[in-house]
Phi, psi and omega in degrees: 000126172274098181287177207295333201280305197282341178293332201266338156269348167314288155351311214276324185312325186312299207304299211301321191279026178242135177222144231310163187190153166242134167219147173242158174201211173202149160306160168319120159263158236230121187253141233264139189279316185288019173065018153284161184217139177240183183175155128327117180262098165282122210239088185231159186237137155203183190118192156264135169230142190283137185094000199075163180332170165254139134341287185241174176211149199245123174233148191220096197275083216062197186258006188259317184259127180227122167257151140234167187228129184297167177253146165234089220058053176045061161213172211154124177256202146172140165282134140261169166188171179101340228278126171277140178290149185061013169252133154314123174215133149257113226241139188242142161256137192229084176257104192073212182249030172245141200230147167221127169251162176215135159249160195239058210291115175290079208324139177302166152260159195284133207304094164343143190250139200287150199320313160270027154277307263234339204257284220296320189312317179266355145320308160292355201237316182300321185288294226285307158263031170259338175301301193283346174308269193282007146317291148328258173344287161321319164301328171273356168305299199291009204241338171243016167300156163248354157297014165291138208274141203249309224211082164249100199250151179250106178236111186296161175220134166218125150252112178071299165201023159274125191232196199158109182265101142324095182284105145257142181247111191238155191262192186278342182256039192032014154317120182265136192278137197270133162074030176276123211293144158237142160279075166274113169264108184264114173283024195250287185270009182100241210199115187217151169230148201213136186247177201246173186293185164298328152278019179053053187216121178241161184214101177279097189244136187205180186203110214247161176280144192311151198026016183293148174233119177211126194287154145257146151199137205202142205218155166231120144340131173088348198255358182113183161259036153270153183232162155236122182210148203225165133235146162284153192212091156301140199261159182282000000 
């Protein structure tokens, strides 16, 4: 087992066959509740540096602000804050006589939205909850109709490459239900909602390609989470 005293010369044996560099970077900028941005300056070294590790980094913000920041396990940070939107700093790190610059761009802040952007927004948001609104509603309606649908059948017909899907939909009383919402996902056409006739009977017709594979699947509103689903197989 290699204790801590034979690991640290290993390290520096390590080191010595490295030569010295500096590198920087920065963190998220980060925008300020005072409508300003902050962020984080990162500082690390590796290699052999003569004389031993550096101690400190000489960091230089532009030509007015000069820091140094200690290193601790050869890293070194330091925050910034205060930072104007849409300015540029170039921040230099200088350890010993190896120097890294980095820039550093600040983001605008985001454009306010003009009154009628701000109208058409609540506007959307007012439609979008009367849509979950009534939504709602309808669901709690179907849930005490005795027009829930009971009986759903799907009956394929095919000539050649001409299909036809037959729907029906029947309440509990054998009746067939008018206007019953359907979901068909066709991997071809997409994604469709579909109401069935006065007779809760819709009739779903496509024409598939030679040898094209097309998915089907078709659901009622009301009826639970059984579907009917197939794929197709065009013929030559």
């Amino acid at each position: 087992m290699t204790d801590e005293n034979e690991r640290e010369p290993r390290n520096r044996r390590g080191r010595q066959d490295k030569p010295p560099s500096v590198h920087m970077s920065h963190g998220p900028v980060l925008r300020a509740r005072d409508d300003t941005f902050s962020t984080t300056i990162f500082v690390s070294i590796e290699g052999w540096f003569e004389g031993g590790d550096p101690k400190v980094a000489e960091l230089y913000l532009g030509e007015a602000e000069s820091f140094e920041i200690d290193f601790h396990e050869r890293r070194a940070s330091l925050p910034l804050t205060g930072l104007k939107p849409e300015s540029h700093h170039v921040i230099a790190a200088v350890v010993h006589e190896h120097r890294r610059e980095l820039l550093l761009v600040v983001p605008a802040l985001p454009k306010p939205k003009r009154p009628e952007e701000e109208t058409l927004e609540r506007e959307r948001i007012g439609l979008e909850r009367a849509r979950v609104r009534k939504d709602r509603e309808d669901l709690e309606k179907s849930a005490t109709t005795k027009k829930l649908p009971a009986k759903f059948v799907v009956d394929p017909y095919r000539v050649g490459n001409d299909v036809s899907l037959l729907i029906r939909v029947g309440n509990r009383e054998g009746t067939g239900v008018a206007n019953a919402k359907l979901t068909v996902r066709d991997s071809v056409k997409g994604i469709q909602t579909l109401h069935c006739d006065e007779d809760g009977e819709y009739e779903y017709n496509f024409t598939l390609q030679t040898n094209e594979e097309r998915e089907i699947s078709i659901c009622v509103a009301g009826y639970g989470t059984k579907a009917f689903r197939r794929t197709f197989r065009g013929r030559n």
